[in-house]
C-alpha positions in Angstrom: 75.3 120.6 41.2 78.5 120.1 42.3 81.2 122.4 41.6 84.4 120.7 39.8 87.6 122.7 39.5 91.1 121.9 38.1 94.6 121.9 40.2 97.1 124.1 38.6 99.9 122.2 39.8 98.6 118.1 38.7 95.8 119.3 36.7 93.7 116.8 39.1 89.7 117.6 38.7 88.0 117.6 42.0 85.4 119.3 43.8 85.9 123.3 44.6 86.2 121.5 48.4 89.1 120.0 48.2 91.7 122.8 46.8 93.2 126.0 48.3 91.6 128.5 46.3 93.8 131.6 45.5 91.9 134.8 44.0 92.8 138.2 42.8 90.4 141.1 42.9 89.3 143.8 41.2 92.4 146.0 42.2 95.1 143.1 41.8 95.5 142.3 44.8 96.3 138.2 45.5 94.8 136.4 48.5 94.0 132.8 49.8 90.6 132.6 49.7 90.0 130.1 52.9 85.8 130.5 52.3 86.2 129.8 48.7 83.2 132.3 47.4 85.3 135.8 47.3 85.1 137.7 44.2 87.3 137.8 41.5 89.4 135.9 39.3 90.0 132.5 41.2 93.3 129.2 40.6 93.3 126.1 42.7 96.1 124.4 44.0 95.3 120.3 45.8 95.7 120.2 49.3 98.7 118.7 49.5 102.2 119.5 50.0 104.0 118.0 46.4 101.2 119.7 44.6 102.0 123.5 46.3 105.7 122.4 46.2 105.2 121.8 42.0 103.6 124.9 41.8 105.8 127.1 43.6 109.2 125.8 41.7 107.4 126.4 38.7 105.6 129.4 39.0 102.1 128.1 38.6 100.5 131.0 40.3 102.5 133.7 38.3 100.9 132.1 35.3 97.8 131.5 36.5 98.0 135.4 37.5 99.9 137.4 34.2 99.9 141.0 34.0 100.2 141.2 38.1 103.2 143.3 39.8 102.9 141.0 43.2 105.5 140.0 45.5 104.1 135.6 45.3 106.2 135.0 48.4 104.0 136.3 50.7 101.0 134.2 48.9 103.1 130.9 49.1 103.5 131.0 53.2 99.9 131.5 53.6 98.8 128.5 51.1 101.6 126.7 53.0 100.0 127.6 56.1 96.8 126.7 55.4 97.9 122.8 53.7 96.3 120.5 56.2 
């Protein structure tokens, strides 16, 4: 079965594969999840620069995310680190 997932940023359907996958846990705390299989509630972003770009000028990830007190600065250098 393969595993299809939606861009936050394009709305581009893909496989799970392709995206950065970006997860909070049980305790609200937001992470790049680099294996893709961590627990909690997951958004993806495409692996490309426009598409993180997109969704950092307009606060994608907050969205994605309501109801969580986080600093997203730290969360946007490690997607941007991990764009190939």
């Amino acid at each position: 079965m393969i595993n299809i997932r939606k861009c936050i940023s394009c709305g581009l359907r893909a496989e799970k594969n392709s995206f950065i996958r970006v997860y909070k846990n049980l305790k609200k705390n937001i992470f790049v999840d680099c294996e893709k299989n961590k627990d909690g509630r997951g958004a993806y972003i495409c692996n490309n620069i426009n598409c993180f770009k997109n969704a950092k000028k307009k606060k994608k990830l907050e969205r994605a995310f309501k109801n969580t007190k986080i600093n997203f600065s730290e969360v946007y250098l490690e997607i941007e680190k991990n764009i190939k």
